[in-house]
GULOTI-987744 format. One record per residue (C-alpha): x, y, z; residue in three letters. Coordinates in Angstrom, 2 decimals. Layout:
% GULOTI-987744
+---------+---------+---------+---------+
:      xx :      yy :      zz : residuo :
+---------+---------+---------+---------+
:       X :       Y :       Z :     ALA :
...
+---------+---------+---------+---------+
This chain:
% GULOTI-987744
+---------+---------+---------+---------+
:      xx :      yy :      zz : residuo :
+---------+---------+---------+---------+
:    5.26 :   -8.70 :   37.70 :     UNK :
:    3.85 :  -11.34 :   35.48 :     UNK :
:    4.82 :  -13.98 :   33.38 :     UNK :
:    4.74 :  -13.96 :   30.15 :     UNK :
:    4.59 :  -17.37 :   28.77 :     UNK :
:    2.03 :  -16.71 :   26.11 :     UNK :
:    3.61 :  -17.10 :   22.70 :     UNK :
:    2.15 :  -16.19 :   19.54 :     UNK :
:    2.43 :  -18.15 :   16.33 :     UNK :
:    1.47 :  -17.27 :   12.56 :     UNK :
:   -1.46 :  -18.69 :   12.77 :     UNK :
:   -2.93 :  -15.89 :   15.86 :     UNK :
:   -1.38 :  -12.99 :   14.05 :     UNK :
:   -3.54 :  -13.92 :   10.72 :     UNK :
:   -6.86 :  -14.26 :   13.01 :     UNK :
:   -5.92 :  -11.03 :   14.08 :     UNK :
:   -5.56 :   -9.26 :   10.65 :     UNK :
:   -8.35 :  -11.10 :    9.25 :     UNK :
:  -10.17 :  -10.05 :   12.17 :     UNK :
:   -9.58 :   -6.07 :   11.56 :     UNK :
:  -10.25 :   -6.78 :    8.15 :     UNK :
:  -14.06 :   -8.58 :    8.93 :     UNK :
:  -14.17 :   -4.87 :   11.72 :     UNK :
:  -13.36 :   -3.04 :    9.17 :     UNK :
:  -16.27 :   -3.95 :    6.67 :     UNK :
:  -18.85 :   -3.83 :    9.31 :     UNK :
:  -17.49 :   -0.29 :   10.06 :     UNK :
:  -16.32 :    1.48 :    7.45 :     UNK :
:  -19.39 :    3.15 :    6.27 :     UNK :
:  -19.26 :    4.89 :    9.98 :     UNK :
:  -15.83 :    6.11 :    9.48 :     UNK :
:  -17.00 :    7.69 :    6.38 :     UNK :
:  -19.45 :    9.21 :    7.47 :     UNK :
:  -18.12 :   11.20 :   10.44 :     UNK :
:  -17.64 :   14.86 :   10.52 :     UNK :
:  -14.62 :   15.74 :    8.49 :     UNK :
:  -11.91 :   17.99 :   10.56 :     UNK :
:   -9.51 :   19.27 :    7.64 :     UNK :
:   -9.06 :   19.28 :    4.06 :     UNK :
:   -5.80 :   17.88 :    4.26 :     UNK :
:   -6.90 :   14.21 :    5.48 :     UNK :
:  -10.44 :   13.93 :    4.75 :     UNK :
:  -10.63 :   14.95 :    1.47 :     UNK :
:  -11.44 :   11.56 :    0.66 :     UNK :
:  -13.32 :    8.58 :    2.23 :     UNK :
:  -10.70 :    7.17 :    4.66 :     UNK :
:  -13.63 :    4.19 :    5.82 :     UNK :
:  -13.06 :    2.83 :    2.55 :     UNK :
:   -9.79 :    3.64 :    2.06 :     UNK :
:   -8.86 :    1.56 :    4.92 :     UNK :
:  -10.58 :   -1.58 :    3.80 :     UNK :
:   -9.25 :   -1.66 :    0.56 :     UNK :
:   -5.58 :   -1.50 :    2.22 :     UNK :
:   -6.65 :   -4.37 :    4.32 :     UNK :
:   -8.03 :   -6.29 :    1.72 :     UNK :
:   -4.44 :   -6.16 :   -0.16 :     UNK :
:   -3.05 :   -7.03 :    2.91 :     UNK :
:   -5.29 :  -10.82 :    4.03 :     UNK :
:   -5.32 :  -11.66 :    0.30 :     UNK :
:   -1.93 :  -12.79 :    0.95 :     UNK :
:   -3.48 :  -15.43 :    3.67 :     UNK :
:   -5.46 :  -17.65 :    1.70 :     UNK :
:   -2.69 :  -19.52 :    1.10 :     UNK :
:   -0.34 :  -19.40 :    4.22 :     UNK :
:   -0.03 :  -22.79 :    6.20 :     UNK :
:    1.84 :  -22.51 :    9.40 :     UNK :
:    4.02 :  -19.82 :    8.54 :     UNK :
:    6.24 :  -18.28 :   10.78 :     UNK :
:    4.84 :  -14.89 :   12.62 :     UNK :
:    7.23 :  -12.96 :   11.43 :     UNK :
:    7.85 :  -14.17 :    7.86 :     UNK :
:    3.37 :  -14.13 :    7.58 :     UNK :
:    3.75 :  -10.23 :    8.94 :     UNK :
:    6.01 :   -9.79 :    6.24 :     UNK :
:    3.89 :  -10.58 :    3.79 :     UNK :
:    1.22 :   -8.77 :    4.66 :     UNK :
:    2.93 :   -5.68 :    4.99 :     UNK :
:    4.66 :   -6.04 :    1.72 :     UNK :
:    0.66 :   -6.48 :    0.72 :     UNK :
:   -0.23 :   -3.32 :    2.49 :     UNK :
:    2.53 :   -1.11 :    1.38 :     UNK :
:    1.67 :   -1.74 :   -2.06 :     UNK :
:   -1.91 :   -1.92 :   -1.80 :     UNK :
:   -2.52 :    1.44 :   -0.05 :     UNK :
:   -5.06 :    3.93 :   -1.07 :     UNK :
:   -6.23 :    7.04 :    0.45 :     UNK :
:   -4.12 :    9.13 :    3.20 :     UNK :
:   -5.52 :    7.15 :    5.86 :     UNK :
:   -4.98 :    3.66 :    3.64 :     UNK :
:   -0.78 :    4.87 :    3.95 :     UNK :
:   -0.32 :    5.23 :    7.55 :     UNK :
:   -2.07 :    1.93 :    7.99 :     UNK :
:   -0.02 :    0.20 :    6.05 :     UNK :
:    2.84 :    1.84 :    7.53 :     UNK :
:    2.12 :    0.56 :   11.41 :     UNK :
:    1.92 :   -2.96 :    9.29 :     UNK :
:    5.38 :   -2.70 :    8.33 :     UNK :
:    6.37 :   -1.61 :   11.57 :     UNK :
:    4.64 :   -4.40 :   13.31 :     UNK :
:    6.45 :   -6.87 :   10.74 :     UNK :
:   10.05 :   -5.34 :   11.14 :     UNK :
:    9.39 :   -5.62 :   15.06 :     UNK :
:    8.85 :   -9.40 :   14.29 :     UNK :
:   11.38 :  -10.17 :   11.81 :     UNK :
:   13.00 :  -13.29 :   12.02 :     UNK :
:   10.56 :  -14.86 :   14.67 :     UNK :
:    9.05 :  -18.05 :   14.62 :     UNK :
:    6.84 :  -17.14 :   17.05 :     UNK :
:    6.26 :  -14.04 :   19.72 :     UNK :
:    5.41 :  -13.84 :   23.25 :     UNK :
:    3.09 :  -11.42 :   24.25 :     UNK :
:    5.64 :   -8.69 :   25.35 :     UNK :
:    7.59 :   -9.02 :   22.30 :     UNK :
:    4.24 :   -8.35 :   19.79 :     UNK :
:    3.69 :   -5.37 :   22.12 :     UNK :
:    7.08 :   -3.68 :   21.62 :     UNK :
:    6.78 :   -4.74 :   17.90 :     UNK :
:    3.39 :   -2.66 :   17.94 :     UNK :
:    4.70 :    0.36 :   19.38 :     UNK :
:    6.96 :   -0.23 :   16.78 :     UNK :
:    4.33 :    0.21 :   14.34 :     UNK :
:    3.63 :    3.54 :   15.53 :     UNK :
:    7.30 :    4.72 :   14.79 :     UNK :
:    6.82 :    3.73 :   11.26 :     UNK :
:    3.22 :    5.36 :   11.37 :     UNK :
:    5.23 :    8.69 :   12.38 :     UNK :
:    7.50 :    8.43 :    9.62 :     UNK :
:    5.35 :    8.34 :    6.83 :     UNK :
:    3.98 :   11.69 :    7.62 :     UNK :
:    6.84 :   13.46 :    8.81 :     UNK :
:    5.55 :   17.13 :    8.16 :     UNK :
:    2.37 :   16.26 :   10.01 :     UNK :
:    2.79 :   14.44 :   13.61 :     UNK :
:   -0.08 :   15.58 :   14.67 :     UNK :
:   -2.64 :   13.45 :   12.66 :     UNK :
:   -5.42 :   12.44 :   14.49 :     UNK :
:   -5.10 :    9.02 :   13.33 :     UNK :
:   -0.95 :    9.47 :   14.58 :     UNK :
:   -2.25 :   11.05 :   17.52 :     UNK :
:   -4.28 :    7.98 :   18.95 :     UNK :
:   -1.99 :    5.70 :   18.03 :     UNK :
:    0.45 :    7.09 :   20.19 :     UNK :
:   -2.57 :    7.15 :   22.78 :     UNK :
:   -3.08 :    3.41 :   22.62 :     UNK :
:    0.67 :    2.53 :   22.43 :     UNK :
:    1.29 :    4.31 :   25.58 :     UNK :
:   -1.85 :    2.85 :   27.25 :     UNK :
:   -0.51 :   -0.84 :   26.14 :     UNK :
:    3.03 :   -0.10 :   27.76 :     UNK :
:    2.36 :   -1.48 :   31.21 :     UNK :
:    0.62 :   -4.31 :   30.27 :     UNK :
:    3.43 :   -5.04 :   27.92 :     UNK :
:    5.82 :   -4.29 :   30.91 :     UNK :
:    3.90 :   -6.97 :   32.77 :     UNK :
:    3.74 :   -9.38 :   30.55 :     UNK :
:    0.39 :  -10.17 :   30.40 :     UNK :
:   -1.75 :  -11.62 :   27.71 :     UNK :
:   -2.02 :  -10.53 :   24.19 :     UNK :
:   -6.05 :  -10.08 :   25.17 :     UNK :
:   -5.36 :   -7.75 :   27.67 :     UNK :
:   -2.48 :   -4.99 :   25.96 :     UNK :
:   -5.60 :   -5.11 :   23.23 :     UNK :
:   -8.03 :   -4.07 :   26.11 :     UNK :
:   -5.40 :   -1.68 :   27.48 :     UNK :
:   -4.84 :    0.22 :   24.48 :     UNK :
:   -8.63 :    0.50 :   23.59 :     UNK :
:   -9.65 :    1.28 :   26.80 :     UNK :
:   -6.69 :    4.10 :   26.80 :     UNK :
:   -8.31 :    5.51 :   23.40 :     UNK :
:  -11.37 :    5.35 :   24.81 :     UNK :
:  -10.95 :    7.22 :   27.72 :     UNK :
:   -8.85 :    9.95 :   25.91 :     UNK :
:  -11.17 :   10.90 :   22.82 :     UNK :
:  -13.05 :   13.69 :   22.24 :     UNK :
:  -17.23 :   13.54 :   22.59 :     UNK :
:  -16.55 :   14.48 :   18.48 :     UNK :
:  -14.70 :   11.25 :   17.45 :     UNK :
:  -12.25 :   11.99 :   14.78 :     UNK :
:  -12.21 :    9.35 :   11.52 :     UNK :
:   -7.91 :    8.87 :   12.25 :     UNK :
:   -9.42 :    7.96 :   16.13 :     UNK :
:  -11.92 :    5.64 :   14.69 :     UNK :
:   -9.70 :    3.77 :   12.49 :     UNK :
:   -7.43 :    2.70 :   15.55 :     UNK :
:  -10.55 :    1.85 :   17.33 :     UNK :
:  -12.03 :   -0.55 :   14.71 :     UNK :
:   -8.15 :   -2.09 :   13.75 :     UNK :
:   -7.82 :   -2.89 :   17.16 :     UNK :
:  -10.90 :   -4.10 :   18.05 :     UNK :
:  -10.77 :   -5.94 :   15.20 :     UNK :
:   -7.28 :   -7.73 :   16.18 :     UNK :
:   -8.63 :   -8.44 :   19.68 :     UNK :
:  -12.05 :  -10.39 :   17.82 :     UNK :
:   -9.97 :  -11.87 :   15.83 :     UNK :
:   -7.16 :  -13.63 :   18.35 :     UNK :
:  -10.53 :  -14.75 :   20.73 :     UNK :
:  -12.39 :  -16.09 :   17.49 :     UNK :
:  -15.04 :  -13.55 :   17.76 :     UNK :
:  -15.38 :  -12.07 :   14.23 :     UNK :
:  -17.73 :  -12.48 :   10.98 :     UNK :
:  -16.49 :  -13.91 :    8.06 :     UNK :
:  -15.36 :  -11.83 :    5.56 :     UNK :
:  -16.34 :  -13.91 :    2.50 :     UNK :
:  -20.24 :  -13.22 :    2.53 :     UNK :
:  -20.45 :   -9.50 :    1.69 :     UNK :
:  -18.66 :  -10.47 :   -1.26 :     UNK :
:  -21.66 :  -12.12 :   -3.21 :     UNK :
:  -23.63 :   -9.56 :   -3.90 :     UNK :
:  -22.20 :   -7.12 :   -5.85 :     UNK :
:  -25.05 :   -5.79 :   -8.18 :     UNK :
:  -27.31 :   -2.65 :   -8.39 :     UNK :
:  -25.35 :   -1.19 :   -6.11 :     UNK :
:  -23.48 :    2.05 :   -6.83 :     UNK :
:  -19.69 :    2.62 :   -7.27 :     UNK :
:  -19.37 :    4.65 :   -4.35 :     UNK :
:  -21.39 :    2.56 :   -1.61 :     UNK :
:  -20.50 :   -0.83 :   -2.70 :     UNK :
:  -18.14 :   -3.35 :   -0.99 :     UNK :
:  -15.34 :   -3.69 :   -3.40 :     UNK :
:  -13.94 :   -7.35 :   -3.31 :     UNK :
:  -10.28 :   -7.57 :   -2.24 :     UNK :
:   -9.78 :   -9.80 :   -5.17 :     UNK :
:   -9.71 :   -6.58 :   -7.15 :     UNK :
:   -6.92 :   -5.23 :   -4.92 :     UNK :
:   -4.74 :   -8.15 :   -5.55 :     UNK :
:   -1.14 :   -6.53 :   -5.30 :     UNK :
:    2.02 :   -8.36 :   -6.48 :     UNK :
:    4.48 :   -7.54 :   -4.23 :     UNK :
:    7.97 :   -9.06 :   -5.63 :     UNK :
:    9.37 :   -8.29 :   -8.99 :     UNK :
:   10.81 :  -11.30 :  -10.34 :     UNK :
:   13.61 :  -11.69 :  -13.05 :     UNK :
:   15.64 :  -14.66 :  -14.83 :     UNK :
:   17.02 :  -16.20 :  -17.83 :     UNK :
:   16.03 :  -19.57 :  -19.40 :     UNK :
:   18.77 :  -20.82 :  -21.43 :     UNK :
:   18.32 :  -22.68 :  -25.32 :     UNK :
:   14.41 :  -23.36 :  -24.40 :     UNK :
:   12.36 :  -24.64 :  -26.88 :     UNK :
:    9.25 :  -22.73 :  -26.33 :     UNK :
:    7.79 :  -19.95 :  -27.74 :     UNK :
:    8.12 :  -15.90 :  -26.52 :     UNK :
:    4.22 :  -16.01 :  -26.99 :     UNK :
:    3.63 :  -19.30 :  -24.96 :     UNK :
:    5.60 :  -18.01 :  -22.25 :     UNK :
:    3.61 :  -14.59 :  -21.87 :     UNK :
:    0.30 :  -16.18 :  -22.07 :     UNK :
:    1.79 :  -18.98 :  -19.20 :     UNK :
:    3.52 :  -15.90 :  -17.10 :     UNK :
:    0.10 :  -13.99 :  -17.25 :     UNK :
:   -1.70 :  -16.62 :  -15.56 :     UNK :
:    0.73 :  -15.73 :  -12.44 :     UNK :
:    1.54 :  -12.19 :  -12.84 :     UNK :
:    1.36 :   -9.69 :  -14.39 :     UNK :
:    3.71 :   -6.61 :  -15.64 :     UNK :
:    4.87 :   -9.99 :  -18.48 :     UNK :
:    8.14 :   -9.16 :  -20.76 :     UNK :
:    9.70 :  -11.96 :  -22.76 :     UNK :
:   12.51 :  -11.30 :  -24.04 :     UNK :
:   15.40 :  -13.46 :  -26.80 :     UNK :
:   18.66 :  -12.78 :  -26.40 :     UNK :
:   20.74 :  -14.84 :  -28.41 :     UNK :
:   19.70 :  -18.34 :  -27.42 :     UNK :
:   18.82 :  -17.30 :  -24.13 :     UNK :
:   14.89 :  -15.78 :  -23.23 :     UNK :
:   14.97 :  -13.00 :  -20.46 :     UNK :
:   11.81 :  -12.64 :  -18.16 :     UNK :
:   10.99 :   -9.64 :  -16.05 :     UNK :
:    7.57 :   -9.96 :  -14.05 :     UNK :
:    5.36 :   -8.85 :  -10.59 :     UNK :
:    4.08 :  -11.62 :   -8.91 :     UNK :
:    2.48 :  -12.74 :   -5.55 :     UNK :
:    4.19 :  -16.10 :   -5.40 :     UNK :
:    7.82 :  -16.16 :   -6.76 :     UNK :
:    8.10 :  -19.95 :   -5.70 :     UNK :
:    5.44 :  -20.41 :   -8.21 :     UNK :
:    6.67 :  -18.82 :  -11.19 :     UNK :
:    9.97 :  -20.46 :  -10.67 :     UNK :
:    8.64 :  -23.79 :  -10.20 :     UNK :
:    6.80 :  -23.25 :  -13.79 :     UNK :
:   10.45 :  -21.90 :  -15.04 :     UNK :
:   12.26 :  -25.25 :  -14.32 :     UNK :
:   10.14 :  -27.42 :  -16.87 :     UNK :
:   11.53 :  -24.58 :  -19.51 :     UNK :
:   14.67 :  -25.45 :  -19.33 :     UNK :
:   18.10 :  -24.30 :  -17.09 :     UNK :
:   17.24 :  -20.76 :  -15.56 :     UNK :
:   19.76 :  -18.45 :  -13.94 :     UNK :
:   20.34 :  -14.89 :  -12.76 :     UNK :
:   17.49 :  -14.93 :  -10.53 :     UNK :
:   16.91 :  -12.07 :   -9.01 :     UNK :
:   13.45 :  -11.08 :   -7.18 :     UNK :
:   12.75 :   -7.64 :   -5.45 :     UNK :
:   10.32 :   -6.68 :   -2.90 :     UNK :
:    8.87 :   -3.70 :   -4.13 :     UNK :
:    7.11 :   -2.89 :   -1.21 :     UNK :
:   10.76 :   -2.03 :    0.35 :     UNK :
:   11.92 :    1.75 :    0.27 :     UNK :
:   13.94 :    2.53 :   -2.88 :     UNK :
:   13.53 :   -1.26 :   -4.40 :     UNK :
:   12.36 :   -0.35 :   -7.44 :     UNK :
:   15.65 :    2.61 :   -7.59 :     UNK :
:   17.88 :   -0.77 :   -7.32 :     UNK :
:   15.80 :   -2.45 :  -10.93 :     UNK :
:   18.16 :   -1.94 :  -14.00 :     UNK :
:   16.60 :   -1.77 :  -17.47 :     UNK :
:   16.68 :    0.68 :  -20.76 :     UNK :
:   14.63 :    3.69 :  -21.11 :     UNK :
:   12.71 :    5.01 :  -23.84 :     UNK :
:   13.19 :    8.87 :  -22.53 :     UNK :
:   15.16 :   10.90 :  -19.52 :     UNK :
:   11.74 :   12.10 :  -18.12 :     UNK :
:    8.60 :   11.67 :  -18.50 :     UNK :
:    5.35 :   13.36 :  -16.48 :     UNK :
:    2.84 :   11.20 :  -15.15 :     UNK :
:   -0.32 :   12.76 :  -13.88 :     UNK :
:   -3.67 :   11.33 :  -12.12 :     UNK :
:   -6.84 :   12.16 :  -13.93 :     UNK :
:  -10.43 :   11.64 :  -12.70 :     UNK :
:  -12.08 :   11.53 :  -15.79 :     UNK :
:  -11.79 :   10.48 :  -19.35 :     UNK :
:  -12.35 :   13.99 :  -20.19 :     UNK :
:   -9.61 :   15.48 :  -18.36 :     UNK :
:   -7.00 :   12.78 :  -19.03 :     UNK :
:   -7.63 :   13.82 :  -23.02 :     UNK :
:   -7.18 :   17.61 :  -21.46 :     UNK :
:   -3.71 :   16.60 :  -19.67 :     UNK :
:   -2.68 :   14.56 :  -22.53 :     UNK :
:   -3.47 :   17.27 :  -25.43 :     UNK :
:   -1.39 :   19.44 :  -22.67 :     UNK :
:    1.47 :   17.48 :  -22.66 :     UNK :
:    1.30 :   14.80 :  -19.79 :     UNK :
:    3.19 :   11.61 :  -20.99 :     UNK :
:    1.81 :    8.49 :  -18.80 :     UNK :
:   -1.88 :    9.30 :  -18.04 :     UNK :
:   -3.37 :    7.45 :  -14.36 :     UNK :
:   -6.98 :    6.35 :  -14.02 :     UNK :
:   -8.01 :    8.11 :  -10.96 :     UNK :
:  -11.97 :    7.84 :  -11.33 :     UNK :
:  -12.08 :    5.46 :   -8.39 :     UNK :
:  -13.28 :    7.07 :   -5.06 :     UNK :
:  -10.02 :    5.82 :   -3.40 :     UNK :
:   -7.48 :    6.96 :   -5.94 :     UNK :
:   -5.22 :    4.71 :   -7.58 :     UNK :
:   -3.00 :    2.91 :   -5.18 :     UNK :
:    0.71 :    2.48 :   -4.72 :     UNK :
:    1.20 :   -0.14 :   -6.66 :     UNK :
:   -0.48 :    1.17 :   -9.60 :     UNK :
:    1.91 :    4.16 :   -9.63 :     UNK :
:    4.84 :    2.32 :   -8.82 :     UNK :
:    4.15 :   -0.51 :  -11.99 :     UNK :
:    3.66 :    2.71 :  -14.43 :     UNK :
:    6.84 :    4.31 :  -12.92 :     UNK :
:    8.62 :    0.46 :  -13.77 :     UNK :
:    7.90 :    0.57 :  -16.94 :     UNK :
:   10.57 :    1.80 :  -20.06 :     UNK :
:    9.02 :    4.68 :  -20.84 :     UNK :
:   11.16 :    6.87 :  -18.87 :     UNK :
:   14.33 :    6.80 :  -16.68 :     UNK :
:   12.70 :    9.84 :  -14.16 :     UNK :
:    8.61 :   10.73 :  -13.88 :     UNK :
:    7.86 :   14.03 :  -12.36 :     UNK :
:    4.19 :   12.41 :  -11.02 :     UNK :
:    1.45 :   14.63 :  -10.57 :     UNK :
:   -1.86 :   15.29 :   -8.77 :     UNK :
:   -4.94 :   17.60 :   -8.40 :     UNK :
:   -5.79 :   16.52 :   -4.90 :     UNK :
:   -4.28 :   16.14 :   -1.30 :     UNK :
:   -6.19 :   13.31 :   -0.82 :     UNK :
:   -3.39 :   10.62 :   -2.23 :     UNK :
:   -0.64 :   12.68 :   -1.32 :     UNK :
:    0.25 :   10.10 :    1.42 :     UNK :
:    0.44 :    7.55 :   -1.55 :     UNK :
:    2.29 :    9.43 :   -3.36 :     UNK :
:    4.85 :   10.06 :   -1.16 :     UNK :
:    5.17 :    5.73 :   -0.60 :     UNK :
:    5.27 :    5.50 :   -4.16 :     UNK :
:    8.54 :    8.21 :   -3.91 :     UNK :
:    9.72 :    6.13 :   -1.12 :     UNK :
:   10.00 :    3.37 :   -3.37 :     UNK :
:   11.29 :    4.94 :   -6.91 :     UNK :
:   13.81 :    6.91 :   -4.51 :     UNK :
:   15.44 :    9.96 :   -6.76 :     UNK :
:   13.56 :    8.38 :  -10.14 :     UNK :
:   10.35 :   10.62 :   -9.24 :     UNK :
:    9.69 :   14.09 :   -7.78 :     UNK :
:    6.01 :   14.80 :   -6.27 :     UNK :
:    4.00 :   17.79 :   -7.51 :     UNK :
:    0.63 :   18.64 :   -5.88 :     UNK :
:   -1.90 :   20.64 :   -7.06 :     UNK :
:   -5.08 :   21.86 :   -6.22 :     UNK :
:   -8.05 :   21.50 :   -8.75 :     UNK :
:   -8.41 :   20.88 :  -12.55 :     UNK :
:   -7.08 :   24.36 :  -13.45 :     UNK :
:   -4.00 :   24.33 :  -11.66 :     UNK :
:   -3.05 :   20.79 :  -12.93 :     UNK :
:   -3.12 :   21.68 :  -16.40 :     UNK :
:   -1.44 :   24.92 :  -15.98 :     UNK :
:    0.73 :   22.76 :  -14.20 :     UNK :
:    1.51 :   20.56 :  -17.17 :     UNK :
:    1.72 :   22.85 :  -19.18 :     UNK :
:    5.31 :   24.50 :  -17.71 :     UNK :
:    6.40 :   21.05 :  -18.28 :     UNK :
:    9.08 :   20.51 :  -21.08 :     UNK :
:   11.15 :   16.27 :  -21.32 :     UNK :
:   14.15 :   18.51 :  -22.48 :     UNK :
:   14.84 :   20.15 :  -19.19 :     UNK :
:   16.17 :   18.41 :  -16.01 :     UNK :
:   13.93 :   17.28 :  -13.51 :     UNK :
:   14.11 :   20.04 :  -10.99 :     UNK :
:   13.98 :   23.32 :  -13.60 :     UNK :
:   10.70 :   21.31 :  -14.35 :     UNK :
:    9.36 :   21.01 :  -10.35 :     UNK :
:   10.09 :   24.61 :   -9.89 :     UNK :
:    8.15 :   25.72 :  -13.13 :     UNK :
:    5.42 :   23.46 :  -12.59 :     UNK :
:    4.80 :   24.85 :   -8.97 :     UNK :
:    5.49 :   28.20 :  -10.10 :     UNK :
:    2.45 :   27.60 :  -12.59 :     UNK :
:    0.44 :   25.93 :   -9.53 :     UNK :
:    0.89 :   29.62 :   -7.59 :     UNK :
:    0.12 :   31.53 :  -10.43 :     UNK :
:   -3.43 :   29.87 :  -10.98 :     UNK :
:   -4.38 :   30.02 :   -7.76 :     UNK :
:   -3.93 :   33.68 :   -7.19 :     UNK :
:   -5.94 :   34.44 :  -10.60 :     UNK :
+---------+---------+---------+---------+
């Protein structure tokens, strides 16, 4: 039996995600571009899904300074979560959170304790796709966590539970290697270059950004930016403005209402840094009622109270400007840009769901291929939104069509997929 003396701080586990990340851009192309095994998963490109999820998640690092491993996991999951796009972009983020709930409260880990707190991952990575456990990317994660467990049991070195659970995947994977296999490949290879020093820099690639097209190039993180924590407060008898404060909050966030009430100002926003914005707040005058959310946290957003212009409201997805004047003229209420290759991503959902257009959203979409992020979204908003799926242009606006605000939010599921099954037996 070993000892394991090795102990992990904050600043390993960042060399380790920035480390997947830098993989991850030197790979993702690949993962693209392998043969696609179902409709359900690959309808998309889950290479670049993944790399947009990770660059939400190490934006989070360029300003962490010793930080604690498990409060630094934390925010990168909370980055994750919210940052997701794509299927494949969901479960990722998912074994995230599980790796940051299996370090919670640490200051710092030993070797055995980040391996439990992986296989920890993995239970989280199970979750978020209960109806399919068989995923290939679920699959070999399960592979690698069980090919990690006795060098966890032995306590040896963070290096070698990486090696282990490659070296498992390896040795279990088809000649055909699936894109779910390859993304627990490159994430862990990645992790392992990253805690030994051995990785590119991920800052170069973003330079050159022209003459390339939409689909192939390297989208900077920087336009992932997700902002995790919804902050509110009241400043009381302040002297300033409601315009001055929006254009000062929208330098730090974004989501920006100002509010008077009586001689008070309320302020609801989203922001990265809460520390900052309430640093800012204190040269306003005396604030109070803080309250800040993690949105990234199942049923957060469910907990938010605020007035409503409507009972329901239906959001839909469109990947065009054409259609979303189709789904609109149809009936849809809250129309989602969904031209980008990756979809839109949770957060995006979950900000128009936050908004006081409507107390409940019936949200839907014309492809499987964000149903993952959907479902995160509905993991957040708990019973505020209900998930309809359809297949194709057709079907969506038939689909929005059997909607009708007047009727509860179920009669309206059950019509709408009625309409769905209709369409596709014409």
């Amino acid at each position: 039996m070993g000892q394991d003396n090795e102990v992990i701080t904050g600043a390993d586990y960042k060399r380790m995600i920035i480390g997947a990340y830098s993989e991850f851009i030197l790979e993702y192309d690949r993962i693209n571009k392998v043969k696609k095994s179902g409709k359900f998963f690959y309808c998309g490109m889950p290479g670049t899904d993944v790399l947009r999820t990770m660059g939400a998640a190490v934006l989070p690092l360029s300003e962490t300074i010793n930080e604690s491993i498990g409060g630094l996991a934390r925010r990168i999951a909370d980055a994750a979560v919210l940052g997701a796009r794509g299927n494949a972009g969901v479960i990722l983020s998912q074994i995230l959170r599980g790796l940051a709930k299996g370090l919670v409260g640490r200051f710092s880990a030993s070797s055995q304790e980040f391996g439990k707190a992986f296989q920890y991952g993995i239970l989280y990575a199970q979750k978020a796709v209960p109806e399919q456990k068989d995923r290939p990317i679920i699959v070999a994660s399960k592979i690698m966590a069980k090919g990690a467990y006795h060098a966890v049991k032995a306590g040896l070195p963070i290096t070698d539970i990486l090696r282990a659970a490659i070296r498992a995947g390896e040795e279990s994977f088809s000649e055909k290697v699936d894109s779910g296999e390859m993304i627990m490949q490159v994430f862990l290879n990645g992790c392992l270059k990253g805690i030994i020093g051995e990785f590119v820099s991920p800052v170069l690639p973003f330079s050159n950004r022209l003459g390339i097209n939409r689909r192939e190039k390297l989208i900077s993180p920087v336009e992932d930016l997700v902002r995790p924590y919804c902050i509110t407060f009241m400043v009381a008898n302040p002297k300033l403005s409601v315009e001055l404060l929006e254009r000062e909050l929208a330098e730090i966030g974004n989501f920006v209402v100002v509010e008077r009430r009586f001689k008070n100002i309320f302020i609801h926003l989203h922001s990265e840094h809460p520390g900052k914005v309430l640093e800012r707040a204190v040269g306003w005058g005396h604030i109070g009622e803080i309250h800040i959310n993690i949105m990234a946290e199942p049923h957060a957003m469910a907990m938010v109270q605020q007035s409503f212009l409507m009972p329901l409201a239906l959001m839909t997805v469109a990947s065009s400007p054409e259609l979303g004047q189709r789904l609109q003229e149809a009936g849809a209420t809250v129309i989602l840009d969904g031209s980008d290759p990756s979809g839109p991503s949770v957060e995006e959902i979950v900000n128009a769901a936050h908004s006081d257009i409507a107390n409940k959203y019936i949200i839907l979409s014309d492809t499987e291929h964000i149903r993952l992020v959907l479902h995160q979204a509905w993991r957040i908003l708990g019973d505020r939104v209900e998930i309809v799926i359809a297949d194709g242009d057709d079907e969506q606006i038939q689909a929005v069509r059997a909607f009708f605000p007047e009727d509860d939010i179920a009669s309206n599921v059950t019509r709408m997929k009625h309409a769905i099954l209709l369409t596709s037996q014409e």
